[in-house]
C-alpha positions as CSV (number, residue, x, y, z in Angstrom):
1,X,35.9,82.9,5.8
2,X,35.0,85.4,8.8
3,X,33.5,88.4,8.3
4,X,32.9,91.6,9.8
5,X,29.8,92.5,11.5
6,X,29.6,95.5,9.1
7,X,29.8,93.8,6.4
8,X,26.9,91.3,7.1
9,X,25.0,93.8,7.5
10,X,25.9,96.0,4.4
11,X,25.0,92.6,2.2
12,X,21.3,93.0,3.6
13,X,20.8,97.0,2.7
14,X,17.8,97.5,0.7
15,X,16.7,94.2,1.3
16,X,13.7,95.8,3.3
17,X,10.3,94.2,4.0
18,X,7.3,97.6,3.4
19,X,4.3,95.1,4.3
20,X,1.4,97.0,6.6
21,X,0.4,95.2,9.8
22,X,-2.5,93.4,9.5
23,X,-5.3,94.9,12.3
24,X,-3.6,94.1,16.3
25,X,-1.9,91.4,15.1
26,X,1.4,92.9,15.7
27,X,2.9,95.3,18.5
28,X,5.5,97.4,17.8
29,X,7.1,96.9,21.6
30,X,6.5,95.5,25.0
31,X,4.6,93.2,25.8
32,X,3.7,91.2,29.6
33,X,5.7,91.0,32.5
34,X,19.8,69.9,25.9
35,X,17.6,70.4,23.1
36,X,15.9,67.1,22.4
37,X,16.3,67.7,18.7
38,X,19.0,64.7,19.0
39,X,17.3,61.7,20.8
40,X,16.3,59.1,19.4
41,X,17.0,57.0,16.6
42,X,16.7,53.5,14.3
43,X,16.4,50.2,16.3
44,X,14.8,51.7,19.1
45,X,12.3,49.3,20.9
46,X,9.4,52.2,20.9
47,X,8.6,50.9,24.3
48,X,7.1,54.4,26.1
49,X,4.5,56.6,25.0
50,X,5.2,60.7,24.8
51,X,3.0,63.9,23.3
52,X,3.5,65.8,20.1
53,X,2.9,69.4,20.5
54,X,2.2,71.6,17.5
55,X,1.7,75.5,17.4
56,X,-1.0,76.9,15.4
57,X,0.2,80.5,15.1
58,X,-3.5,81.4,14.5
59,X,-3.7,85.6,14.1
60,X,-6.3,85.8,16.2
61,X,-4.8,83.8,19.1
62,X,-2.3,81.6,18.8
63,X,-3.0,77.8,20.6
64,X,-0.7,74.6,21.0
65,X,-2.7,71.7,19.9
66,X,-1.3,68.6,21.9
67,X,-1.7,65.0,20.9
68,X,-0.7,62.0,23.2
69,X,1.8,59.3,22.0
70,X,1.1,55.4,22.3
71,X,4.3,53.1,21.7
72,X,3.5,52.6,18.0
73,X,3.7,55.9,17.4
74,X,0.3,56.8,16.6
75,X,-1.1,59.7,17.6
76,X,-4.9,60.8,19.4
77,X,-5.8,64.4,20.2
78,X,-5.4,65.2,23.5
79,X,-6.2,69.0,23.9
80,X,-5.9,72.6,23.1
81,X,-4.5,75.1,25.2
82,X,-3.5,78.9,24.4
83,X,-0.6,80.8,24.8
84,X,-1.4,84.3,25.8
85,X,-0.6,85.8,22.8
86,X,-0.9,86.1,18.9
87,X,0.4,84.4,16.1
88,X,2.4,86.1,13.2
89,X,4.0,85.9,9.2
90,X,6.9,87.0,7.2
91,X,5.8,89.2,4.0
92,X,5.5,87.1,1.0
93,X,6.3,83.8,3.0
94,X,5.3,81.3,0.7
95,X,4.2,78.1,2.7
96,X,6.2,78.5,6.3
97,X,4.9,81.6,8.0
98,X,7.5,82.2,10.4
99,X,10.0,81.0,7.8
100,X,12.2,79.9,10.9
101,X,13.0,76.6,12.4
102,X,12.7,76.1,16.7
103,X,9.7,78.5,17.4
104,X,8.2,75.6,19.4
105,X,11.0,73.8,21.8
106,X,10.5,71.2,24.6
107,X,13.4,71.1,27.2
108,X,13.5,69.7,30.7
109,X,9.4,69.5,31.4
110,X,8.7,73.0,29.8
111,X,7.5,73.7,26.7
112,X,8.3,77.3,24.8
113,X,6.4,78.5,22.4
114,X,6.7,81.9,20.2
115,X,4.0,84.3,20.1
116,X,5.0,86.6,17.1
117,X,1.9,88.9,17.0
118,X,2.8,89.5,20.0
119,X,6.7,89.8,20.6
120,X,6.0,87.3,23.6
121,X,7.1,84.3,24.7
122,X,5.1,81.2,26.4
123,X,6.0,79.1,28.9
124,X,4.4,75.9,29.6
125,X,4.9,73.0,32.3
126,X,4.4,70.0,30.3
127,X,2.0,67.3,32.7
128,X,2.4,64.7,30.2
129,X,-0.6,65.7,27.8
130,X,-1.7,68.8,29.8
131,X,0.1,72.3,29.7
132,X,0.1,74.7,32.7
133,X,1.0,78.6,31.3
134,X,3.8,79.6,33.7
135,X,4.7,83.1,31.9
136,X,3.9,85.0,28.8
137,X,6.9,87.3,28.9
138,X,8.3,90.1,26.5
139,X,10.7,88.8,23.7
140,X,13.2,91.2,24.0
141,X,12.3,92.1,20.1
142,X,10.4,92.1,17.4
143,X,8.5,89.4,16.0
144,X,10.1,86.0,17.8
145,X,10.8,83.4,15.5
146,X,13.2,80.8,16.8
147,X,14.2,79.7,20.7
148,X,17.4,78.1,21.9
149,X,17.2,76.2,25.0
150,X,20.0,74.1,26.9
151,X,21.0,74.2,30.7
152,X,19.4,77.2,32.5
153,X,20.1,79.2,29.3
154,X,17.6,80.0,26.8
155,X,17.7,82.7,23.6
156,X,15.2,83.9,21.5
157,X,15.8,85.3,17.8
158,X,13.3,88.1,16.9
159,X,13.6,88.2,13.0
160,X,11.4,92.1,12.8
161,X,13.7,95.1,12.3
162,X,17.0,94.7,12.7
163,X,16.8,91.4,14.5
164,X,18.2,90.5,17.6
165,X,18.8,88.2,19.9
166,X,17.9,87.9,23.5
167,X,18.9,85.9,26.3
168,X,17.5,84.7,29.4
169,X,18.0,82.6,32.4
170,X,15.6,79.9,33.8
171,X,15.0,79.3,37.1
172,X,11.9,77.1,38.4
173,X,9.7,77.6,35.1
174,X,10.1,81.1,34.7
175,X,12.2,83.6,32.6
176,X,14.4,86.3,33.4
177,X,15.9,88.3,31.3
178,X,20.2,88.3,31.4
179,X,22.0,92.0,31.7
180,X,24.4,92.2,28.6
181,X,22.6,89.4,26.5
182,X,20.3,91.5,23.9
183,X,22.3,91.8,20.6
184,X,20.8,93.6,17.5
185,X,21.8,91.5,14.3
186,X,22.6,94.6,12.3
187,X,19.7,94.1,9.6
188,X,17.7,96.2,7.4
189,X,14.1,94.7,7.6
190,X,10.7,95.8,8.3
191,X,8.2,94.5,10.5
192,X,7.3,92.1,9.8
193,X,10.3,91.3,7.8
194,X,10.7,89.8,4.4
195,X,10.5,86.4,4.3
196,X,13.5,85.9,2.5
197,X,15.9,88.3,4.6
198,X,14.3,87.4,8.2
199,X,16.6,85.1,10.0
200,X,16.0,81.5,10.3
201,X,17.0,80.1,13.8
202,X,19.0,80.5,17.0
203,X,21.3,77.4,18.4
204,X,23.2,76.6,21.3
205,X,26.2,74.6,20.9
206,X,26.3,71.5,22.9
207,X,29.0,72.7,24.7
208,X,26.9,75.8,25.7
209,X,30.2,78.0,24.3
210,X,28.0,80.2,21.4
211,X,24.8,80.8,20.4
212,X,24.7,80.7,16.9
213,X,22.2,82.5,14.3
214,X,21.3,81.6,10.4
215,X,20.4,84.6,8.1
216,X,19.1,83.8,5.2
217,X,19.5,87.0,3.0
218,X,23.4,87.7,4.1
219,X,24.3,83.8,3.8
220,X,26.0,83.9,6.8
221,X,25.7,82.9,10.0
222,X,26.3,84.5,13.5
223,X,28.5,83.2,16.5
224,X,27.7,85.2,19.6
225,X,30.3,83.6,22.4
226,X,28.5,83.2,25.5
227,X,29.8,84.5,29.1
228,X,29.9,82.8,32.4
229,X,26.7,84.2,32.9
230,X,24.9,84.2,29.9
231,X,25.6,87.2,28.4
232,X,26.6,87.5,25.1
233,X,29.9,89.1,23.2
234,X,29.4,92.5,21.7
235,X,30.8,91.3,18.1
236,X,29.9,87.9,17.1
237,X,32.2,85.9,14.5
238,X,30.8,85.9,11.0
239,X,31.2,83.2,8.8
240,X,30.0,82.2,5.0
241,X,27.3,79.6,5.6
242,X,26.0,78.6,1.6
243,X,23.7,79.6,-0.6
244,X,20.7,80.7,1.8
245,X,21.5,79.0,4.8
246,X,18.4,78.5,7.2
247,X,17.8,75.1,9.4
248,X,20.9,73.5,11.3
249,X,21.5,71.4,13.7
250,X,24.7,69.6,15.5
251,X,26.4,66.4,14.3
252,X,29.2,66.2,16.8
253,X,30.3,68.9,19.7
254,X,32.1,70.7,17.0
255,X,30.2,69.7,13.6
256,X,26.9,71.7,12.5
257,X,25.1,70.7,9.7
258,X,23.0,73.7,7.7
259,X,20.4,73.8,5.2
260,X,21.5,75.7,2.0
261,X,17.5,76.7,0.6
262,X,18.6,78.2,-1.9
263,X,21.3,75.5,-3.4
264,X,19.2,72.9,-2.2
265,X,21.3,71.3,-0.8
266,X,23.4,70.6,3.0
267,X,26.6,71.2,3.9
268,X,28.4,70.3,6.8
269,X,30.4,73.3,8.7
270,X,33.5,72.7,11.9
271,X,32.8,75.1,14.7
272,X,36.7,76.4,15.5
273,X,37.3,77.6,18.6
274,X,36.7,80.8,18.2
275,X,33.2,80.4,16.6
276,X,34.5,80.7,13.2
277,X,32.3,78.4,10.8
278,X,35.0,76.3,8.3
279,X,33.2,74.1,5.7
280,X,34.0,70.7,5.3
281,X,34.0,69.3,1.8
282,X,31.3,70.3,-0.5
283,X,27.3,71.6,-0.3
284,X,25.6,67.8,-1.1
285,X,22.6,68.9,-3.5
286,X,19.7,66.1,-2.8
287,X,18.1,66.7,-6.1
288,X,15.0,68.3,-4.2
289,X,13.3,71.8,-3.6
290,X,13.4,74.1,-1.2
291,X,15.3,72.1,1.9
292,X,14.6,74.0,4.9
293,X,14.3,72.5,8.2
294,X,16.8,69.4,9.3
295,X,16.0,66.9,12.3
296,X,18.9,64.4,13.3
297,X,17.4,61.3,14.4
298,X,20.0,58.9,15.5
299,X,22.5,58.2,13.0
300,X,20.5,59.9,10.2
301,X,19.5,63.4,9.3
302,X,16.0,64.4,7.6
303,X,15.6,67.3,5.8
304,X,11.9,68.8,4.7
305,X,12.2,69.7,1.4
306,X,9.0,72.7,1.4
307,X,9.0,72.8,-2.4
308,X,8.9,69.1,-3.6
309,X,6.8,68.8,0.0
310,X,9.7,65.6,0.5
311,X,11.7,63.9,3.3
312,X,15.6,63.3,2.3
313,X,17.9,61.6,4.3
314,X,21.4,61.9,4.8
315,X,23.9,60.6,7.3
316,X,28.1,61.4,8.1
317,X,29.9,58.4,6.9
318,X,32.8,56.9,9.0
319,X,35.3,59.4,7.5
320,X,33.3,62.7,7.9
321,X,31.7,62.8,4.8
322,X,28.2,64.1,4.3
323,X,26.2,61.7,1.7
324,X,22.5,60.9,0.7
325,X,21.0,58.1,2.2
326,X,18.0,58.6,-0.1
327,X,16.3,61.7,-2.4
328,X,13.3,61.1,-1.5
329,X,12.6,59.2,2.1
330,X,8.9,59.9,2.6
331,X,6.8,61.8,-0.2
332,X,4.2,63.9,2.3
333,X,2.5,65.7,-0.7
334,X,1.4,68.7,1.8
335,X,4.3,71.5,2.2
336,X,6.8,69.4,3.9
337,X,7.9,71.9,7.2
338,X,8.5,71.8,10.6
339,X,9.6,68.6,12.0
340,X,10.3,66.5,15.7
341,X,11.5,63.5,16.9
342,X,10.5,61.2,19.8
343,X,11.4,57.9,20.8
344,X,12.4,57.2,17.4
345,X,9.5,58.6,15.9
346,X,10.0,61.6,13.1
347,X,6.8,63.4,12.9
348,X,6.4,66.3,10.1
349,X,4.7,69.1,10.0
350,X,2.3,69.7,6.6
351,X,1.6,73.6,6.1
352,X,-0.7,73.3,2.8
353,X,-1.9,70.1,4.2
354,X,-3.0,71.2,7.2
355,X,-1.8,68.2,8.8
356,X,1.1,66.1,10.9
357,X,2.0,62.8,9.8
358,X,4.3,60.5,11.8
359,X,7.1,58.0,10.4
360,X,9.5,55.3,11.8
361,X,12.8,55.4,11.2
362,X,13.8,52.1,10.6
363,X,17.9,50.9,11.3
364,X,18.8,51.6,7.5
365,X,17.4,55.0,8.1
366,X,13.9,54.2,6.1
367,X,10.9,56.3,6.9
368,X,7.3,53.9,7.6
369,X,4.2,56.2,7.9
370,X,2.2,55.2,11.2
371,X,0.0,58.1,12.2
372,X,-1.3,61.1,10.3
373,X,-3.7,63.6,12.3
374,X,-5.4,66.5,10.1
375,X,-7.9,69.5,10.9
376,X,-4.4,71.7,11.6
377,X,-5.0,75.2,10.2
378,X,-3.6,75.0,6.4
379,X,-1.7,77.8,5.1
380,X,-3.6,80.4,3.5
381,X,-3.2,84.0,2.6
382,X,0.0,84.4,4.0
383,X,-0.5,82.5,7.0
384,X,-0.5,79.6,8.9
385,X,0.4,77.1,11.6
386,X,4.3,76.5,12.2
387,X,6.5,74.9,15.6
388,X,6.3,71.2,16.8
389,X,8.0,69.6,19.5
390,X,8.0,66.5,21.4
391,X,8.4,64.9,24.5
């Protein structure tokens, strides 16, 4: 199953984005000096109130629009604050501009946001509704797509070029960069890159051991083992991840489920030891298009399904078999994204829609629309708003 390093990358030659850069929306350099993806779940009491916090990715300025939480899950606009930087696209993306999952991420009080215009990050102090910029500092690449956040640790994967990863420590709200922790990821893209050859998302495991990467043109995904002080291995582990493998997220300590776009389909993956990916039983097709972004939510897992703009659910049965809990949980009929979770709470991001709708999740794993807010930028010529977290 492992490959080499060489190898991943000679599956990506010629699969090179030639797009132009649109005005000053991009930089070619430089720039300014636990994820909570698991909480939450059915049968929760929904007893304290919370913000949602989505990213615009506006060219011209990206802003993070933040709406506050009440216990039913209903949400009222609250503010708009920006980040210091500009939004950005993937040539030819087709609904999900940044085509990545994690470019907005709340941990610990901070919120991080992606500025790929720019090649900056954002960091915000989260005051319940109210965001304080701390930094706007350089991503360590080319066109950020997707940060990893957990402990003092955070990475950020830059999908322009040959795509990298970069790591940095966090100390008191602010960013440093870590000696030793930018790794290229060996591609052969443009910038911006190709929306179907830029890579999807960065992870930590929960056991803060590797930092793992989905590409979607190679089919494979990275495992960069991480050293006692966040640096990162020279030669990552290399592992067959699918049929276009782009969102994942973490079952168990050792268990990573991953999105296979273009099987449509997930499949559940071990993490060995050594950061080798070994799948476990077979891809489970939910009969839906495009399933690109996953969100565990207690027991269950929902997957956004951009082409049939769906929910599906799935869960790990008692004997470590993936299964469908149901095709089609929630029908959002607006470009199914991005999606978060809060106090039980999923809330979905709409690209075409322009638009986030919020849903229970109900003990059986059953999705109940309660809130939809609209008046979010919609997708259009090759653009549009993409990241939501929550607190």
């Amino acid at each position: 199953m492992k490959r080499s390093v060489a190898l991943a990358a000679a599956l990506l030659v010629g699969l090179t984005s030639a797009g132009t850069l649109p005005g000053a929306a991009f930089a070619d350099g430089g720039g300014p000096a636990g994820n909570h993806d698991e909480r939450g779940g059915g049968g929760n009491h929904h007893d304290t109130e919370g913000a949602v916090f989505v990213q615009t990715n506006k060219a011209e300025g990206n802003t993070i629009k933040v709406y506050d939480r009440d216990e039913d899950g209903r949400l009222s606009k609250a503010g708009e604050y920006e980040t210091g930087g500009l939004g950005g696209f993937t040539i030819g993306a087709p609904l999900d501009a940044l085509a990545s999952q994690g470019s907005l991420v709340y941990h610990h009080g901070l919120l991080f946001a992606v500025n790929a215009g720019s090649n900056t990050v954002t960091v915000f102090r989260v005051d319940g509704t109210r965001l304080h910029k701390l930094q706007v500092i350089w991503s360590g690449g080319l066109l950020p797509v997707s940060i990893a956040a957990r402990g003092d640790l955070v990475y950020v994967l830059n999908a322009g070029g040959e795509g990298s990863v970069q790591g940095f420590e966090l100390h008191k709200g602010r960013l440093s960069r870590v000696e030793d922790a930018n790794r290229s990821l060996g591609l052969h893209n443009g910038n911006p890159p190709a929306f179907g050859t830029a890579p999807a998302q960065v992870k930590i495991d929960p056991d803060s051991e590797f930092v793992l990467v989905s590409t979607k043109g190679a089919n494979v995904m990275f495992s960069f083992e991480i050293g006692r002080d966040g640096e990162l291995a020279r030669n990552p582990v290399v592992s067959d991840a699918g049929n276009t493998p782009f969102g994942f997220t973490f079952d168990s300590e050792d268990s990573v489920l991953v999105t296979e776009s273009g099987a449509n389909a997930v499949s559940r993956f071990e993490l060995d030891d050594d950061g080798a990916l070994d799948q476990v039983g077979p891809s489970v097709p939910n009969g839906q298009q495009a399933p690109c972004w996953i969100q565990r939510v207690g027991d269950y897992f929902f997957v956004a399904n951009a082409g049939s703009s769906t929910i599906s659910s799935y869960r790990v049965d008692d004997d470590g078999k993936l299964q469908v809990v149901k095709e089609v949980a929630a029908d959002t009929g607006g470009g199914s994204i991005d999606m978060t979770t809060s106090d039980g709470f999923l809330y979905v991001q709409n690209a075409t829609a322009g638009n986030v709708q919020g849903y229970e999740v109900h003990d059986d794993g059953s999705l109940s629309l309660v809130t939809t807010v609209e008046g979010l930028p919609k997708f259009a010529d090759g653009i549009g708003m993409e990241g939501i977290a929550a607190s």
